[in-house]
C-alpha positions in Angstrom: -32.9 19.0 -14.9 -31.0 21.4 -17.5 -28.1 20.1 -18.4 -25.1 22.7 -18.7 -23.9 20.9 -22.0 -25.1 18.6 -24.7 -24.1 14.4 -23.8 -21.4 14.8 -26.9 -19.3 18.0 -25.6 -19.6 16.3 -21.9 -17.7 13.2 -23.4 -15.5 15.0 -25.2 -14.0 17.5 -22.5 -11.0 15.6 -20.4 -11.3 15.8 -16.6 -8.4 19.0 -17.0 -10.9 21.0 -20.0 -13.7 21.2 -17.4 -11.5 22.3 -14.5 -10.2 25.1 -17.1 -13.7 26.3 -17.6 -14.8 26.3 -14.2 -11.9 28.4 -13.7 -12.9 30.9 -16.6 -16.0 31.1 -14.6 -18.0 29.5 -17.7 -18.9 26.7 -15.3 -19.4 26.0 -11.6 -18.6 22.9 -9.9 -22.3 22.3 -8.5 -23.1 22.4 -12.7 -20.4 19.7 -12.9 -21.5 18.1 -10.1 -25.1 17.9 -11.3 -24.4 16.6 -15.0 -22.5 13.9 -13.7 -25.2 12.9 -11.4 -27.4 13.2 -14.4 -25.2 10.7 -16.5 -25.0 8.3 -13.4 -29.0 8.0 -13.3 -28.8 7.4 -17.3 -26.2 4.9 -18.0 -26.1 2.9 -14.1 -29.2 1.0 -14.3 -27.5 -1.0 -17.5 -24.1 -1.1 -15.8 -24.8 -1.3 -12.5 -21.3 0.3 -11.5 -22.0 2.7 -8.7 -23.2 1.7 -4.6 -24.1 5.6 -3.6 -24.1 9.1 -4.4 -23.3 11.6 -2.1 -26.3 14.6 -1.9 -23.9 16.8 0.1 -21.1 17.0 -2.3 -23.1 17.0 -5.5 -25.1 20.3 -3.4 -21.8 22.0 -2.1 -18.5 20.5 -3.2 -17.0 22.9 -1.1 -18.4 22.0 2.0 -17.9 18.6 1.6 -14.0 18.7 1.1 -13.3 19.8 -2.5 -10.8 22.4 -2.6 -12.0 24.5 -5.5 -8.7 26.3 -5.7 -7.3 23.1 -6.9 -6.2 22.1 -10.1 -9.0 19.8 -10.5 -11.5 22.8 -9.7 -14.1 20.7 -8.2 -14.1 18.0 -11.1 -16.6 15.4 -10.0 -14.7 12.1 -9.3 -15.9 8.5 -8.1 -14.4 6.3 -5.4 -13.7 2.7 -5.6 -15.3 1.5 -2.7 -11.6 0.0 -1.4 -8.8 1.2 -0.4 -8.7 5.2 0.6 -11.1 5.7 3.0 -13.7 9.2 3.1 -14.3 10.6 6.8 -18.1 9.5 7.5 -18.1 7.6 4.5 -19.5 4.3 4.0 -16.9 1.4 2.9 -18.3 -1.9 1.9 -15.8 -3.2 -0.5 -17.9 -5.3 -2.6 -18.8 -7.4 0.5 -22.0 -8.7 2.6 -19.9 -8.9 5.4 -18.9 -5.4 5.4 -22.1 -3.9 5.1 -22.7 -0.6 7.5 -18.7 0.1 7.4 -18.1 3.6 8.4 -14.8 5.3 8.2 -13.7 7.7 11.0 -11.2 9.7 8.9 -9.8 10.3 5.5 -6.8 8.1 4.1 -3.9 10.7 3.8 -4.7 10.3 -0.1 -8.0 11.0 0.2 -7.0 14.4 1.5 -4.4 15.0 -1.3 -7.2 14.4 -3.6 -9.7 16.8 -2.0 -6.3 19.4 -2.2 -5.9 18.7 -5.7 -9.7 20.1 -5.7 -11.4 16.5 -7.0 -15.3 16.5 -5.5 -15.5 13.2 -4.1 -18.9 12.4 -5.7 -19.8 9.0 -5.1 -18.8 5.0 -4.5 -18.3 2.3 -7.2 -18.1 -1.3 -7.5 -15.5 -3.7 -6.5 -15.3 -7.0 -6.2 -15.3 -8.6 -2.8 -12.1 -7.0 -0.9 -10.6 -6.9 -4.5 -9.9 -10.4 -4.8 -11.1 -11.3 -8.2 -11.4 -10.4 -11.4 -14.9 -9.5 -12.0 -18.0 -7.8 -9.6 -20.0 -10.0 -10.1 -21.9 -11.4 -7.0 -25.8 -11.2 -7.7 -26.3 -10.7 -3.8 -23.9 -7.7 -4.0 -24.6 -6.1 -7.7 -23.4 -7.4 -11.3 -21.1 -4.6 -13.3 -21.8 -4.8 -16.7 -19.3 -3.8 -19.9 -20.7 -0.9 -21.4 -19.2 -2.0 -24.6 -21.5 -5.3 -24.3 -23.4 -5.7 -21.1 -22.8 -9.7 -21.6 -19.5 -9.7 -20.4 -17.9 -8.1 -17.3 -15.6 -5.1 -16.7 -13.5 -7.6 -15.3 -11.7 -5.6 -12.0 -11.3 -5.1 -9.3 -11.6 -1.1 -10.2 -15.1 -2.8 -11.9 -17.7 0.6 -11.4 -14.8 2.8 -11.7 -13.6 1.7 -15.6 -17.4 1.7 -16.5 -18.4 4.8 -15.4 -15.4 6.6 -17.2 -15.8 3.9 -20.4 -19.5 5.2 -20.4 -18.8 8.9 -20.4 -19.8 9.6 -17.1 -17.0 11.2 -15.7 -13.4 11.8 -17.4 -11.8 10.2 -14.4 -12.0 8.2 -11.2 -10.6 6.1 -8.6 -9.1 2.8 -8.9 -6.2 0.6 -7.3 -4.2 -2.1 -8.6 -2.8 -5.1 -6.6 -2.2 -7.2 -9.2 -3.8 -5.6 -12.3 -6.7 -4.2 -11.0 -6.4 -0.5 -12.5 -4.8 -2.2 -15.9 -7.2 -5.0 -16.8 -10.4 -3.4 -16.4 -9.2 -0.2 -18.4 -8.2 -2.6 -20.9 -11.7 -4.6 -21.2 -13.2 -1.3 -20.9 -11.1 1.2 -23.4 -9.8 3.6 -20.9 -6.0 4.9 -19.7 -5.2 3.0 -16.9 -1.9 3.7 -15.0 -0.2 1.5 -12.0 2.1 4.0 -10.8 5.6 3.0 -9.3 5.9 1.6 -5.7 6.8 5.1 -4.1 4.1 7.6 -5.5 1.3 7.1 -3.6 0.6 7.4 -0.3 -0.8 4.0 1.7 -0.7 5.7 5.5 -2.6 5.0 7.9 -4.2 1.5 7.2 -1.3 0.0 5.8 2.4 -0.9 6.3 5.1 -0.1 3.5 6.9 -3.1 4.2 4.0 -5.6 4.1 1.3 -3.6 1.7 3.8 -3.5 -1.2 2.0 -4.9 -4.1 -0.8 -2.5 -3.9 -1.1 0.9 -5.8 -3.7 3.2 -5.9 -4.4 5.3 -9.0 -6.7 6.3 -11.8 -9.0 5.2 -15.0 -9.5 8.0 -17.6 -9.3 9.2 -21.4 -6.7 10.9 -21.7 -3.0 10.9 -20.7 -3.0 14.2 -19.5 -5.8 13.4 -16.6 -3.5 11.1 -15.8 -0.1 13.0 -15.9 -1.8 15.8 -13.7 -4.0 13.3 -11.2 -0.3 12.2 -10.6 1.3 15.2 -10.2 -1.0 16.4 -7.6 -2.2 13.2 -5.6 1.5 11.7 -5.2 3.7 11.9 -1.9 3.8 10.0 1.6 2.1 10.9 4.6 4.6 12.2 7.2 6.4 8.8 8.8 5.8 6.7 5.9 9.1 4.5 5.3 9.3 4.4 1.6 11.0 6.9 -0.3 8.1 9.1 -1.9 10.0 10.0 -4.8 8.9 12.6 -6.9 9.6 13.3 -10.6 12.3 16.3 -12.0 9.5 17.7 -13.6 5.6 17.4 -13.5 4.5 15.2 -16.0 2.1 17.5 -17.6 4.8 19.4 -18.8 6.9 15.7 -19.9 4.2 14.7 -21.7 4.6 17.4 -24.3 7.1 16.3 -25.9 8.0 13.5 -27.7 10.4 10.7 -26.0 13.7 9.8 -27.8 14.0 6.8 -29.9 12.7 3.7 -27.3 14.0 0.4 -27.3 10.6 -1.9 -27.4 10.2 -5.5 -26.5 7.3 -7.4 -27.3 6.2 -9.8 -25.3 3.1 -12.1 -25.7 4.1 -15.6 -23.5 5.3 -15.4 -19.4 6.0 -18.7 -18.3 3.8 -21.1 -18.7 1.3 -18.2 -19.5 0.5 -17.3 -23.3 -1.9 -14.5 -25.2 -4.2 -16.3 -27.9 -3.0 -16.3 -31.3 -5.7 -13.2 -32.2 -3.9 -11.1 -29.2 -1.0 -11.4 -30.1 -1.4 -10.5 -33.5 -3.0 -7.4 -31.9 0.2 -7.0 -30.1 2.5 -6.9 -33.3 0.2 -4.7 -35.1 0.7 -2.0 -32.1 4.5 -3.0 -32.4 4.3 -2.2 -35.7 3.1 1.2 -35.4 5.3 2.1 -32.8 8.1 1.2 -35.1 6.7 3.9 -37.7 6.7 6.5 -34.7 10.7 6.1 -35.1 11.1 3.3 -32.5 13.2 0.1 -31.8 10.2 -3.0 -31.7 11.4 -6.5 -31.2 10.8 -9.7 -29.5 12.5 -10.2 -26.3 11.9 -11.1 -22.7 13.3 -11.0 -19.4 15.4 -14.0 -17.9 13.1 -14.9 -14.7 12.0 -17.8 -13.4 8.6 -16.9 -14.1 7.0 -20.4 -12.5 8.7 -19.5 -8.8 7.1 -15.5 -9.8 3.9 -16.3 -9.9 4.3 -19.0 -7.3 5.4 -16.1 -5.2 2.9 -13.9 -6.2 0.0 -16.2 -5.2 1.5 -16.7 -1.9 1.8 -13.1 -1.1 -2.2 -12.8 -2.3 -3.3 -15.5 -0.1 -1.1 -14.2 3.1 -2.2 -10.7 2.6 -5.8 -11.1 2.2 -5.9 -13.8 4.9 -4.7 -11.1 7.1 -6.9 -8.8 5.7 -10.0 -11.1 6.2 -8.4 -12.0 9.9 -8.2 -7.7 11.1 -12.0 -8.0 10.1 -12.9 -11.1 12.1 -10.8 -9.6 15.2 -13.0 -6.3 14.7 -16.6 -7.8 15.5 -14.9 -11.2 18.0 -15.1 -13.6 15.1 -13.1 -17.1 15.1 -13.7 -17.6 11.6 -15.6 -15.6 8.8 -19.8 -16.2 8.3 -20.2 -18.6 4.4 -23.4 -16.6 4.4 -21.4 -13.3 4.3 -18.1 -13.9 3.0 -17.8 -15.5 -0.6 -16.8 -18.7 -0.7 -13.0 -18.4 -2.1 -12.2 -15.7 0.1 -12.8 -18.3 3.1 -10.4 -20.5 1.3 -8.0 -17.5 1.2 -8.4 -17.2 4.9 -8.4 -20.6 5.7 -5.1 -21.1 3.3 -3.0 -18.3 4.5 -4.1 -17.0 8.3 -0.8 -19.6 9.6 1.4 -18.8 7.1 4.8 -18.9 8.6 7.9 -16.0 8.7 9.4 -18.8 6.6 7.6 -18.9 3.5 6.8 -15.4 3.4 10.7 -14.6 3.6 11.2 -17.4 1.0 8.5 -15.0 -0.7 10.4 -12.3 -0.7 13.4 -13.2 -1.8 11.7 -14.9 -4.7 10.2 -10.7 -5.1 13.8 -10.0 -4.7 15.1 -11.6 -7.8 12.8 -11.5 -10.1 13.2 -7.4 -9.5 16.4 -7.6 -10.2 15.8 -9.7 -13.4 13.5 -6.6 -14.8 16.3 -4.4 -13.7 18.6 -6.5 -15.8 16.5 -6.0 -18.7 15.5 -2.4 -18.4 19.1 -2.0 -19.2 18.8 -2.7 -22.6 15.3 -2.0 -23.3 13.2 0.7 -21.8 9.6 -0.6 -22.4 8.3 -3.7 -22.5 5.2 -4.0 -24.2 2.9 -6.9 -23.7 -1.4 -7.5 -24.3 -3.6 -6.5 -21.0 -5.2 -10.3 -20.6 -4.1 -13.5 -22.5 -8.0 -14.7 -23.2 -10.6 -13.1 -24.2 -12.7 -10.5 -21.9 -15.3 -13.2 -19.8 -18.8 -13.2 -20.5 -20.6 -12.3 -16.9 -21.3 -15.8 -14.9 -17.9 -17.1 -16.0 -17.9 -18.6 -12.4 -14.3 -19.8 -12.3 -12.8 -15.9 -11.7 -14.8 -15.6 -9.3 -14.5 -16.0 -5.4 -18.1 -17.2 -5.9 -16.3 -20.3 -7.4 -16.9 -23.6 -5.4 -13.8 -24.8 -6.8 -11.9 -26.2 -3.7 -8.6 -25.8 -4.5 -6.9 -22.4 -4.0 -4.0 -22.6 -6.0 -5.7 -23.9 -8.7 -8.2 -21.2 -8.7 -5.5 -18.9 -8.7 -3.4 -20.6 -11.3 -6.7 -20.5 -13.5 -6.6 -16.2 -12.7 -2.9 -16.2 -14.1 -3.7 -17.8 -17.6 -6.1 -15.0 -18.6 -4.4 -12.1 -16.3 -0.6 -13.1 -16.8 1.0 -10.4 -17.9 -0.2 -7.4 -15.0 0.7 -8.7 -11.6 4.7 -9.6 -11.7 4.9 -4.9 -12.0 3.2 -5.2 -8.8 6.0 -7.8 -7.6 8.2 -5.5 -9.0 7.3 -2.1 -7.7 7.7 -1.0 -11.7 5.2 1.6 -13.6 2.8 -0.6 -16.3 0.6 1.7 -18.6 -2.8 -0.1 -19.8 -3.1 1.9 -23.5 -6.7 1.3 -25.5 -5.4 0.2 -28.7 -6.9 -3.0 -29.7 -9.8 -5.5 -29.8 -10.2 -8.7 -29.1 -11.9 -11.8 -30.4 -15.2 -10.9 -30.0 -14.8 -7.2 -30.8 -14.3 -5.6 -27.4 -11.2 -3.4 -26.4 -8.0 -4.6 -25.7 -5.5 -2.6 -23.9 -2.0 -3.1 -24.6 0.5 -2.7 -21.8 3.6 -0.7 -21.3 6.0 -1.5 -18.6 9.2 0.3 -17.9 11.7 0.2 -14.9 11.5 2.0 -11.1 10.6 5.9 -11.7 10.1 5.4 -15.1 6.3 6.4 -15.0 7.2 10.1 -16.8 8.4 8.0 -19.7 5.1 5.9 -20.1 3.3 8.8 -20.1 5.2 10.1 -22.3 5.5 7.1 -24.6 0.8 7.1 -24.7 1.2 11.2 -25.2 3.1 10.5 -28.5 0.6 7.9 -29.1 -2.4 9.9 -28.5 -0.9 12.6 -30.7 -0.4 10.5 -33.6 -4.2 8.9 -33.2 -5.5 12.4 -33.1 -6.5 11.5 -29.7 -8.7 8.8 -31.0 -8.5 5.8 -28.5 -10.6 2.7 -29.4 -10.5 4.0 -32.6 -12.7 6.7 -31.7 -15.4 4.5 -31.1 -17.8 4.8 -28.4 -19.6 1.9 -26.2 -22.8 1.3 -26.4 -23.9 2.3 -23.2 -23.2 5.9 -23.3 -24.1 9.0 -21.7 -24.2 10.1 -25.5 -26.1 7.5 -27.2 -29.8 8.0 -28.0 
């Protein structure tokens, strides 16, 4: 195959550069197309991070839904294999059980992302249904850190934050229920946004009032393949309740400027929850360099009960996927879900949560309900909150107890075990707020560390803002400008 550039000027456009050629006419979006493909066949069999290709829209990505007129231009883009679903399309979501799954129809974001003019290349991993924090079921597939193929990509957007880590693609699908779009772009040394509750559409599969931790989104290098995936992938579907909102001006054009002088607060302990010593040392070395951008850094913290938060959290996990798991049994006349298809934990889920009363999941709520208000408290005298992506180190793969693998018996301990590694992500779901995962610094064992960036309701323009100024000052330069070892550039 002839590829249409060299491996180094492929990494080094942004998803927005190619679309600009394309549209110069100095590429076509079959070329694109094609040297993504390329890259998938020689970074995957390490990784292990995509399920299927599709032939039809690397041939035509016309025909098979891209609108070239877009601003994306037919930029090849993965799929998470969750969440939006692709007319025709298998959707497996990580899971045995699920095997076969054919969507009817695209998800009204799915056809705001074919508008935009994204060609809809391809699946990638996920843990099963999303649940944990790694995909990592050797029955299913193992997806491997291109940065050291001993430890995961941790998830649940697992085949997504690879492929883009790796150079494959400059940008792809991922979602983020509880940190799912941050932590793995943080393990993995990408841009990783969790938009506000109100940008992105979740019509027709699920409800606004009870599907309102989840956001869908993006991985990618660089903030501006963020700002414009935004721009022109946000907005309900017509009858959605929530207020899509939409921003006084595109972020693409925000992002070009600097923001005024921020009030900072680090944060490195939730709760009972605390980063290791190393990582947060990591997170006052970021602080300090923010404060010689011209801003306000100190320590401070929101008043929350953070033990009745996470408490909260767990519950509305456990209910949610219960229900999830339940729609699926009531689909093929199930009483209760196959052990030989359905990992372990996610039975437990099921069994925990499937009688779950109106009781506790309005006691739920109103636990969601205050602690949103707390951040709203704090956001009036700060305007970012900057914390580390995980507590603890990235995992090594086979670190069973993230896993729904896991024989431990005990749900909420299982859970609790997820929340002193992933603390710091999940309450911005709770909250509906905007977190940013930035690549900015390394762990123990050398492998990236995002930093997070968390600001109030709507504030999503400012975060991007913020990691513009950032990647401005680092000459664009994330991870220090160095590259994982599985590469689509590397000999």
């Amino acid at each position: 195959m002839t590829l249409v550039m060299s491996w180094d000027a492929w990494a080094q456009h942004d998803g927005v550069a190619l679309a600009e050629r394309v549209r110069r006419g100095e590429l076509t979006p079959q070329e694109l197309a094609s040297q993504a493909a390329a890259g998938i066949a020689k970074v995957d069999p390490k990784l292990s991070a995509v399920v299927e290709l599709f032939d039809d829209a690397l041939a035509d990505p016309a025909r098979a839904g891209a609108n070239l007129d877009g601003p994306f231009a037919g930029l090849p883009f993965l799929m998470k294999d969750l969440g939006p679903t692709m007319a025709g399309r298998l959707q497996e979501m990580g899971s045995l059980f699920m095997r076969g799954n054919r969507a009817s129809a695209d998800t009204h974001l799915t056809s705001k992302m074919r508008q935009a003019g994204l060609n809809l290349i391809g699946r990638t991993t996920t843990p099963e249904f999303g649940v944990c924090s790694s995909a990592e079921n050797p029955a299913v597939y193992i997806t491997r850190n291109p940065w050291n193929t001993e430890y995961t990509t941790c998830g649940s957007s697992a085949g997504s934050a690879a492929m883009v880590a790796a150079g494959v693609v400059p940008i792809a699908h991922a979602t983020d229920g509880g940190g799912s779009i941050r932590i793995p772009a943080g393990v993995n040394g990408n841009l990783g946004l969790k938009a506000s509750r109100g940008v992105f559409s979740i019509a027709p599969h699920l409800s606004d009032l009870s599907g309102l931790v989840s956001i869908q989104g993006c991985q990618s290098r660089s903030v501006r393949d963020t700002a414009a995936f935004v721009d022109h992938c946000r907005g309900g579907a017509p009858g959605e309740f929530m207020p899509y909102w939409t921003a006084a001006e595109p972020y693409v054009e925000q992002i070009k400027r600097d923001p005024g002088r921020l009030r900072i607060a680090l944060s490195h302990q939730w709760g009972d929850y605390r980063a290791t010593p190393h990582i947060a040392a990591e997170l006052e070395r970021v602080g300090r360099f923010l404060e010689s951008l011209g801003h306000h850094v100190d320590y401070a913290l929101p008043e929350l009960d953070y033990q009745a938060a996470f408490a909260a959290q767990t519950t509305c996990y456990i209910s949610n996927f219960a229900i999830v798991i339940n729609n699926m049994l009531g689909a093929r006349n199930l009483e209760r879900p196959p052990a030989e298809l359905i990992e372990p934990v996610n039975i437990r889920i099921w069994e925990a949560g499937k009688d779950l009363s109106f009781k506790e999941r309005a006691a739920m709520q109103a636990v969601f309900n205050t602690t949103s208000r707390g951040f709203g408290a704090f956001f009036e005298d700060w305007d970012i909150i900057l914390t580390p992506i995980t507590a603890l180190p990235t995992p090594k793969i086979g670190a069973k107890e993230y896993l729904t693998t896991s024989d431990n018996p005990d749900v909420l301990d299982w859970f609790g075990n997820l929340w002193r590694n992933f603390a710091f992500t999940p309450l911005a779901n709770l909250c509906g707020i905007p977190a940013l995962s930035m690549p900015l610094a390394k762990n123990e064992h050398g492998l990236p560390l995002g930093i997070q960036a968390i600001a109030k309701q709507a504030n999503d323009g400012l975060l991007l803002q913020l990691a513009a100024q950032i990647e401005r000052a680092i000459d664009g330069k994330w991870t220090g400008g160095e590259r994982p070892g599985v590469h689509v550039a590397s000999r």
